[in-house]
C-alpha positions in Angstrom: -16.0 -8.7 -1.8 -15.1 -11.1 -4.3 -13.4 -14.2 -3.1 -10.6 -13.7 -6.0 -10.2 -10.0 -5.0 -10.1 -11.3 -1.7 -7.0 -14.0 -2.4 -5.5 -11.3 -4.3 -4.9 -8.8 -1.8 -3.8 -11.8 0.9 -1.5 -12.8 -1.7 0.0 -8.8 -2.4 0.4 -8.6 1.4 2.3 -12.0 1.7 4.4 -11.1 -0.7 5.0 -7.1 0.9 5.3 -9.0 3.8 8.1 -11.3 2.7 9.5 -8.6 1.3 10.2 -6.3 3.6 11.4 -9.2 6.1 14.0 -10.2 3.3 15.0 -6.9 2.1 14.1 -8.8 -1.2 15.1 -5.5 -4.1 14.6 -6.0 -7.6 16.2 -3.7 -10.3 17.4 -0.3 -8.9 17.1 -1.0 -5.4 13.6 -1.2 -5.3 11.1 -4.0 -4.3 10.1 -6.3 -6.4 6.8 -5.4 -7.1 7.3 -1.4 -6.3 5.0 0.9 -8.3 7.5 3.6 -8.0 7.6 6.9 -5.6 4.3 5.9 -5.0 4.6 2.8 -3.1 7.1 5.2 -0.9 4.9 7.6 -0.5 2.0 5.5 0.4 4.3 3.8 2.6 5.1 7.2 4.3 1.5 8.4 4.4 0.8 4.9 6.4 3.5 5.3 8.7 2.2 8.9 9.6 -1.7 8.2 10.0 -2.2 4.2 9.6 -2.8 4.2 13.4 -5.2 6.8 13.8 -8.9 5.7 14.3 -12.0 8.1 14.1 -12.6 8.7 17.6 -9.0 9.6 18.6 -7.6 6.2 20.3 -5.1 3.8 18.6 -6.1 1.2 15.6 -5.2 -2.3 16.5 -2.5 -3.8 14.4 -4.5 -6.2 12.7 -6.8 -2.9 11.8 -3.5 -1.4 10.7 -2.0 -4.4 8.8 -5.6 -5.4 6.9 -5.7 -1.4 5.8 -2.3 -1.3 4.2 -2.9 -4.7 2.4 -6.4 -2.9 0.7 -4.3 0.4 0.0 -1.3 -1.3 -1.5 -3.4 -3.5 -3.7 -5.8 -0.8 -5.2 -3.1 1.4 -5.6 -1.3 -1.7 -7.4 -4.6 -1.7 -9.5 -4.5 1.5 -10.3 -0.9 0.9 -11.8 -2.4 -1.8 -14.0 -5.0 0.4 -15.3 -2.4 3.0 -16.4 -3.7 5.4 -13.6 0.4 5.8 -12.8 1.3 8.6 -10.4 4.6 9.9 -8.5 3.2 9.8 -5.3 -0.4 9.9 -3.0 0.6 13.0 -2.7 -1.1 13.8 -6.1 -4.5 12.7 -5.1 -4.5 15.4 -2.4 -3.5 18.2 -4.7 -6.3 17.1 -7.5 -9.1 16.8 -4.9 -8.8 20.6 -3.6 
């Protein structure tokens, strides 16, 4: 991976991190760097199955915390890129 991908993501996550630890809201309520109902739903679809490995037993939390930080990020890319949508939710109705 590149190393300035790499930092990136770290620095998303710090900053999700910090968040969520301050309650720091921006406009409306939301996070400061929310992309929308999607960041909610993501954040939903994590809480649900971020713990779940392949073979049936528990992820550790580091496995856990490193997986949200690559989710939130691309999805955060995706935002840049115009690729905007309500929720994860979407990607599961498209791919069927």
């Amino acid at each position: 991976m590149d190393s300035g991908i790499a930092q990136e993501i770290d620095d998303d996550a710090q900053q999700r991190r910090l968040d969520d630890m301050t309650g720091n809201r921006g406009a409306g309520g939301k996070p400061t760097d929310a992309g929308g109902g999607c960041k909610a739903s993501l954040a939903a679809v994590l809480k649900a199955h971020n713990g779940a490995r392949h073979d049936g037993a528990v992820a550790s939390f580091a496995t856990q915390d490193k997986r949200a930080d690559v989710l939130y990020a691309g999805f955060k890319r995706l935002r840049e890129l115009n690729f905007r949508m309500e929720t994860v939710m979407k990607l599961l109705s498209s791919s069927r």
